[in-house]
N, C-alpha and C positions, 0 to 999 in steps of 0.2 A: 631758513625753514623753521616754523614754530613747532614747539615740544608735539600738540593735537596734532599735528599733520603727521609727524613721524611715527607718534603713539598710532592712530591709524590706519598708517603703510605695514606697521611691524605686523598688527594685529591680524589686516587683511591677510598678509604673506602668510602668517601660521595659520590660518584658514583655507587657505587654501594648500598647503603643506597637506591638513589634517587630511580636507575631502579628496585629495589626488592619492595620496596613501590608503585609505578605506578605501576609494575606488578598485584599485589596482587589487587590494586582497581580495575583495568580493568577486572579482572577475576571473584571476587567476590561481589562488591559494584556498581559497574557502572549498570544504573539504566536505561536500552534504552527496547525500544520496537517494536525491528525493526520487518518488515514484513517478516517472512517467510512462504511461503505458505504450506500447507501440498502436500505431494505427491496425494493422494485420497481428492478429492472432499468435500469438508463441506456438512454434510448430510441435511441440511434444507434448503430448498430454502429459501431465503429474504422472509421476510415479509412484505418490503415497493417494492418489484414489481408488475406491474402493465401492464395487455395485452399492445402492442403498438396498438394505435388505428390508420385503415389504412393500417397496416402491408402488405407490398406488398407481400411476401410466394417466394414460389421459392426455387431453390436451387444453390450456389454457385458449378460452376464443380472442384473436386477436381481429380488428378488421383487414380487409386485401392490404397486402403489403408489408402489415404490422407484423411485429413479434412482441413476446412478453417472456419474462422471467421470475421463477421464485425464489425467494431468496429465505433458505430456512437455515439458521446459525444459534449457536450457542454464545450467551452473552459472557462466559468464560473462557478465559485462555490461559494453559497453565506451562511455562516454562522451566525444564529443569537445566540448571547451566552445566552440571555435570555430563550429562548427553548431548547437551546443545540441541534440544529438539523441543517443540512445542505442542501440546496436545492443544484438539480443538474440535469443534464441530462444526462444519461447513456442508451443505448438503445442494445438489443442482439435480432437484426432482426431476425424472422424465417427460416432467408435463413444461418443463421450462422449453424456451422456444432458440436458447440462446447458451451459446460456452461462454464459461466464463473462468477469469483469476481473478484469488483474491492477493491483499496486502494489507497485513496488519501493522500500523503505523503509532508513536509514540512519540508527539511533537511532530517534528520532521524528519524522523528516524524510521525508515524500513525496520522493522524485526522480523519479520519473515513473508515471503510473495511465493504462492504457488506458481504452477504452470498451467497448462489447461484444464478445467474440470467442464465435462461433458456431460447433456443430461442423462440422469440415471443414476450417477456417482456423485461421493461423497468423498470429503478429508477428513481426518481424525487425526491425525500428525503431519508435521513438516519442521525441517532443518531449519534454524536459524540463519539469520542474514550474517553474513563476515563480521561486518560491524557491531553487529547488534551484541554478536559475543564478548566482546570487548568493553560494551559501554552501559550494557544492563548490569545490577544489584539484586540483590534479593528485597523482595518488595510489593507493593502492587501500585500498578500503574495504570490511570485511565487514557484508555488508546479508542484507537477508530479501526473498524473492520473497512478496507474500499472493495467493491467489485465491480469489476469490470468486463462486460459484456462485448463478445464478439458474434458475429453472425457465422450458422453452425457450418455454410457450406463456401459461401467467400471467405470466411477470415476477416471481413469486417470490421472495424472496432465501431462500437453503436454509440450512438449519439449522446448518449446517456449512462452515465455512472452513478452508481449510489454507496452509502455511507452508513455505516451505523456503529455504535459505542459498543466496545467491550470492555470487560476489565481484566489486564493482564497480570497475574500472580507470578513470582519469579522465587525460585529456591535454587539450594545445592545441589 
């Protein structure tokens, strides 16, 4: 057998060594906590919502069938790691058509996911994610706000999610 032939047996085998060991970790070891929302609704509403005082009522006009939601948020998020708790402003006017949770997200990292907010209520705090206490700094970080929209009376999860930038500030 020539030296080429064997050089290119060894190489393939560590190659294939490489991608069946990455395989295996990505499958069973890799340790993420991504967001995925359930199809139906989380049965508890938040505990840190709170009526929006002022609430103007009303209703957004959607066509037969439709729904619509407003999405009114604070492009701030300020975490103290000494509490572990995150101040924020997250609002689901009365006129919205649709419950919804959010998740503030950092890369791939959960920092913190409400539970239901109903229209008419707001957040202004919520507890950190397990993780997140663990693997946030003091710092700021640019993150993404997600919410995620359920239908108020089946639990639905709707068709459509949306996304917007926040900037998370992190202290003692």
């Amino acid at each position: 057998m020539s030296k080429r032939i064997l050089i290119s047996i060894i190489a393939l085998s560590v190659a294939f060594v490489i991608s069946v060991s990455v395989s295996i970790w990505a499958i069973f070891f890799r340790d993420r906590d991504e967001v995925l929302p359930p199809d139906y609704s989380p049965q508890d509403t938040d505990d840190n919502q709170i009526p929006i005082p002022d609430d103007p009522g009303g209703e957004i006009q959607t066509p037969e069938g439709g729904s619509a939601v407003n999405i009114t948020y604070a492009e701030n998020v300020t975490v103290d790691l000494s509490d572990e708790k995150a101040t924020l402003y997250y609002a689901n006017p009365s006129r919205s058509g649709q419950n919804v949770a959010i998740a503030v997200v950092v890369g791939e990292e959960v920092v913190l996911r409400s539970e239901l907010i109903t229209p008419g209520n707001m957040v202004t705090s919520l507890p950190l994610a397990d993780r997140a206490k663990k693997k946030l700094t003091v710092g700021s970080y640019n993150a993404e706000i997600i919410v995620y929209c359920y239908h108020p009376e089946t639990g639905e999860k709707a068709m459509v999610d949306t996304k917007g930038t926040v900037i998370l500030t992190v202290s003692e």
